[in-house]
C-alpha positions in Angstrom: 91.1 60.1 87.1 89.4 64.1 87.0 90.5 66.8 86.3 91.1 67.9 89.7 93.0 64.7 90.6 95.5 65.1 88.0 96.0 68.3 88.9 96.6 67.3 92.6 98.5 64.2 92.1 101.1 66.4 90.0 101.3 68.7 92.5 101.9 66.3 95.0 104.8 64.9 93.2 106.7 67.6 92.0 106.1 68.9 96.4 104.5 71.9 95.9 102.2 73.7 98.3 99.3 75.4 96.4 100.8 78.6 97.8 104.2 78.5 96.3 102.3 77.4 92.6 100.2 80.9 93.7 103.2 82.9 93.7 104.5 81.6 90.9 101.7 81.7 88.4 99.9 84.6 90.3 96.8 83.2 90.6 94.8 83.0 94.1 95.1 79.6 95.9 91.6 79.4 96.3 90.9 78.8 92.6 93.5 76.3 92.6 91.5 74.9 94.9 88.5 74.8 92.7 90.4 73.2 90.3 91.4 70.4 92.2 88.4 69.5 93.8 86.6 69.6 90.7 84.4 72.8 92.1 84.3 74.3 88.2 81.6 76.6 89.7 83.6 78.4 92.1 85.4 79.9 89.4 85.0 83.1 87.2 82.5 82.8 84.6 83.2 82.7 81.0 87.0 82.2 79.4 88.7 83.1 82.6 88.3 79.5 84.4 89.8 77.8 81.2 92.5 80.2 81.4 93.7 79.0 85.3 93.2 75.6 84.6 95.5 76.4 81.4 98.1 78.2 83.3 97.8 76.0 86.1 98.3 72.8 83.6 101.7 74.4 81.6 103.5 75.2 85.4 102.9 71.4 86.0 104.1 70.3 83.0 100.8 68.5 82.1 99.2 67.9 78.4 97.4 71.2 77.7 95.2 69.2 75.3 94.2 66.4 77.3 93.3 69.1 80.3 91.6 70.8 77.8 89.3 67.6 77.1 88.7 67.3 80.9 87.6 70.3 80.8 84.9 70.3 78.1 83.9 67.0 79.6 83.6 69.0 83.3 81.6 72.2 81.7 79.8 70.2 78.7 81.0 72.6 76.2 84.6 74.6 75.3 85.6 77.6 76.9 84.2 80.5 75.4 84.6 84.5 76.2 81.7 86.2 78.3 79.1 87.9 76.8 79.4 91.4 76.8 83.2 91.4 77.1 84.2 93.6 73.8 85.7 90.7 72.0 84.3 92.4 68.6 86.2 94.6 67.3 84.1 97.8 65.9 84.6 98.7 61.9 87.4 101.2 61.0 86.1 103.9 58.4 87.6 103.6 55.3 91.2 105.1 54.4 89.9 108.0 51.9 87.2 109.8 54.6 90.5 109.6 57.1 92.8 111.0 54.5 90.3 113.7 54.1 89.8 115.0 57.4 93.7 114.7 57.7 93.9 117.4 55.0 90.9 119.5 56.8 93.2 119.5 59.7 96.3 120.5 58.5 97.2 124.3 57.6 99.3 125.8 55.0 102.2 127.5 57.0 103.2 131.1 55.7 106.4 131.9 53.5 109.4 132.4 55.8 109.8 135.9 54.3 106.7 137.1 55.6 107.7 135.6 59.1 111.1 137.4 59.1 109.6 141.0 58.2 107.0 140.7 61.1 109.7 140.0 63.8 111.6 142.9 62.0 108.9 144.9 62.2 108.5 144.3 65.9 111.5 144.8 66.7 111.2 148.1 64.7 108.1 149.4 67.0 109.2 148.4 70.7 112.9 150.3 70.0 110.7 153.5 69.1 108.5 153.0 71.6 110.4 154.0 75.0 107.4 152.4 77.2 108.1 149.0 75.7 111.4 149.2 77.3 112.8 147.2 79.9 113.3 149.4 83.3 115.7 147.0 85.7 115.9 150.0 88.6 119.7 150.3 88.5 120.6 153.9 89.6 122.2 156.4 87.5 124.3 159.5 88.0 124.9 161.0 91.5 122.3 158.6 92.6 124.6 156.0 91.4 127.9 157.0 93.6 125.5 157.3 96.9 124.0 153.9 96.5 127.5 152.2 96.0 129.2 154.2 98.9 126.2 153.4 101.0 127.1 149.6 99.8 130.3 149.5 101.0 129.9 151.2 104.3 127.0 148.3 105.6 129.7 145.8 104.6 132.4 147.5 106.5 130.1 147.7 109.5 129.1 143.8 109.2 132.3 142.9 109.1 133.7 145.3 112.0 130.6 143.6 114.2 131.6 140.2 113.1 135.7 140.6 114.7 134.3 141.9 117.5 135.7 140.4 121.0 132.9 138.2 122.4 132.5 138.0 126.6 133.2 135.1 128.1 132.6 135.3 132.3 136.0 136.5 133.1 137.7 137.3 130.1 137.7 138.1 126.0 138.4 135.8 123.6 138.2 136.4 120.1 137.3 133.3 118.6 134.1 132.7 117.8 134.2 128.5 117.3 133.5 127.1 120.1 136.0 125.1 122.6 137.3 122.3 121.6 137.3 119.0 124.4 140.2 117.3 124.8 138.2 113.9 125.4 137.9 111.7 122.2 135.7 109.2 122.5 135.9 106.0 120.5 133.0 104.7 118.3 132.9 101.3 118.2 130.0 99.3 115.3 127.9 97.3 117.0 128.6 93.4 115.4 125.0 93.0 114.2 122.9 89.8 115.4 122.3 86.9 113.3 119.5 86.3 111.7 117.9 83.1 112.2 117.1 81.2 109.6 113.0 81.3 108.2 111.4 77.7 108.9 109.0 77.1 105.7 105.7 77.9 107.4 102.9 75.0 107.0 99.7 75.9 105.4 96.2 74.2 105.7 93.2 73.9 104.0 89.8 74.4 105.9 86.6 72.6 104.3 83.1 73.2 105.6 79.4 71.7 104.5 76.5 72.8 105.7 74.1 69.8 107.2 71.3 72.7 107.6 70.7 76.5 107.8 72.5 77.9 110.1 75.5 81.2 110.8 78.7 80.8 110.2 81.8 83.6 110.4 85.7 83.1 109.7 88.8 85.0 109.9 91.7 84.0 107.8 95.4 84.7 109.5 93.9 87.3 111.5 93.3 89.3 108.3 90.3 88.2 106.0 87.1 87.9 107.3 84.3 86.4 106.1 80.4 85.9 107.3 78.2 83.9 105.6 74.8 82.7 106.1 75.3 78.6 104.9 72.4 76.7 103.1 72.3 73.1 103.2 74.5 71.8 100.9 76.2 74.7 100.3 80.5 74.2 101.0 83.4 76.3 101.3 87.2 76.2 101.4 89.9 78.9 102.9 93.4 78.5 102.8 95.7 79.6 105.5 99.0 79.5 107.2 99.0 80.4 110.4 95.4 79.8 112.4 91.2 80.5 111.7 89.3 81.7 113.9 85.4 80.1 113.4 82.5 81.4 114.9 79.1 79.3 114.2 75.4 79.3 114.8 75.4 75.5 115.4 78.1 73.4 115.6 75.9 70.3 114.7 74.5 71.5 111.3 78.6 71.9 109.8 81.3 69.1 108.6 84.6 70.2 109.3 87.9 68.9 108.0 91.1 70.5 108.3 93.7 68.9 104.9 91.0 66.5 104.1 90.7 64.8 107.9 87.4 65.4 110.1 87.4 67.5 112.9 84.7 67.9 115.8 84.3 71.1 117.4 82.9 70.4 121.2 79.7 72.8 121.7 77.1 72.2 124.9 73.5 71.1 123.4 74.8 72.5 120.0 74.2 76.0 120.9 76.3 78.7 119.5 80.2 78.5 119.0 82.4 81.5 119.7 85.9 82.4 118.6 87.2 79.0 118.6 90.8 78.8 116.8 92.0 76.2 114.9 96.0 75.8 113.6 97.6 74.2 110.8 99.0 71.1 113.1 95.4 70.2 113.9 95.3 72.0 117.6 91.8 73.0 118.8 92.0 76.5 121.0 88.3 77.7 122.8 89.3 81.4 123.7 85.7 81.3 125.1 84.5 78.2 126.5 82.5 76.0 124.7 80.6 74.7 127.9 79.8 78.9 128.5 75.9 80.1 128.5 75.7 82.1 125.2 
């Protein structure tokens, strides 16, 4: 059996979805993908293949070794890092230039003595000197007793205005709160609605190969979107949960299988296809008709 089959009949058995082993090991589904259908070169050059299929291998509880064979048998050669990735580490210089540049660095401080008689001596200067003196504005003298009795009058007068009777239409009253209702309403908390429980949603796997040139667009759960100009030969996988939505050149020059079971897609004289939407149960929606002129 290959690689990829291992990997799939595991899977299988333990019923995973190649979703939930994505959320687990954080890796994206679509190089899970590669790995079980053998497509090695779909994935990141270098180490970082080797190091999904490792990953992939340990969650499943597979032989790391004997995946690790299958592998080099796959690639023709062991996983090695990428050129150009900084796996060398540069030379340190040796411990006697750093010691010395440590000693270039560092200072002598002063005596504490000398430190003390220049904060004394500072002190000393701005005590003589009366413009180094703080000057916080507070009055003094006669100047003093106007400010405060000028004070105390502006608070009498705030606090005279404040009592005063207020006029309401045909009377005083003196209170300033305002009137209290007799009605008292009763707050009831809404009982909240249950919440239903979340059905596991399905998930499906869409394949395409390309019989000969042609155009070919998808959009992935209404989210990822991807257009692509397919070769003949050339194959690609996406991985969704709730719908695609294809649009293609011709029809007749794609395979199409949805979970690994052929699909046709109905197109007049294989002209264009547009915005046809296909679901994980198989169903076929044509939001524009297939039998349309283009």
């Amino acid at each position: 059996m290959t690689l990829g089959g291992r990997l799939r009949e595991r899977r299988e058995a333990t019923g995973l979805s190649l979703m939930d082993v994505s959320e687990a090991i954080k890796i994206a589904p679509r190089h899970l993908s590669a790995l079980e259908r053998d497509a090695l070169k779909e994935l990141p050059t270098g180490i970082y293949g080797w190091f999904f299929l490792r990953t992939y291998a340990k969650h499943l509880g597979l032989d790391v070794a004997e995946m690790k064979a299958l592998f080099e048998e796959a690639t023709g050669g062991s996983p090695r890092a990428p050129e150009g990735s900084g796996a060398t580490r540069p030379a340190s210089p040796p411990k006697s230039e750093v010691r010395s540049q440590k000693l270039e660095v560092e200072k002598p401080l002063p005596p504490k003595s000398e430190v003390r008689s220049q904060k004394v001596e500072f002190h000393r200067t701005r005590a003589a000197s009366p413009s180094l003196k703080r000057d916080w504005g507070w009055p003094t003298g006669p100047r003093a007793v106007w400010w405060m009795s000028g004070s105390i009058a502006m608070m009498v007068v705030a606090f005279l205005i404040y009592r005063m009777p207020i006029k309401d239409h045909g009377g005083f009253r003196t209170s300033t709160s305002p009137p209290t209702s007799s009605v008292v309403l009763s707050l009831q908390t809404p009982t909240p609605a249950p919440i239903p429980p979340v059905a596991k949603v399905a998930e499906a796997i869409l394949h395409v190969k390309a019989k000969s040139p042609t155009w070919f667009e998808v959009t992935v759960d209404g989210q990822d979107r991807f257009s692509l100009n397919m070769k003949p030969g050339e194959e690609r996988s996406w991985l969704a949960r709730q719908s695609f939505r294809v649009w293609v050149g011709s029809p007749l020059a794609m395979d199409f299988s949805l979970n690994g079971k052929p699909i046709q897609l109905e197109s007049p004289q294989g002209g264009p296809l547009r915005d046809v939407e296909i679901f994980p149960d198989a169903r076929i929606q044509y939001h524009t008709s297939p039998f349309d002129a283009p």
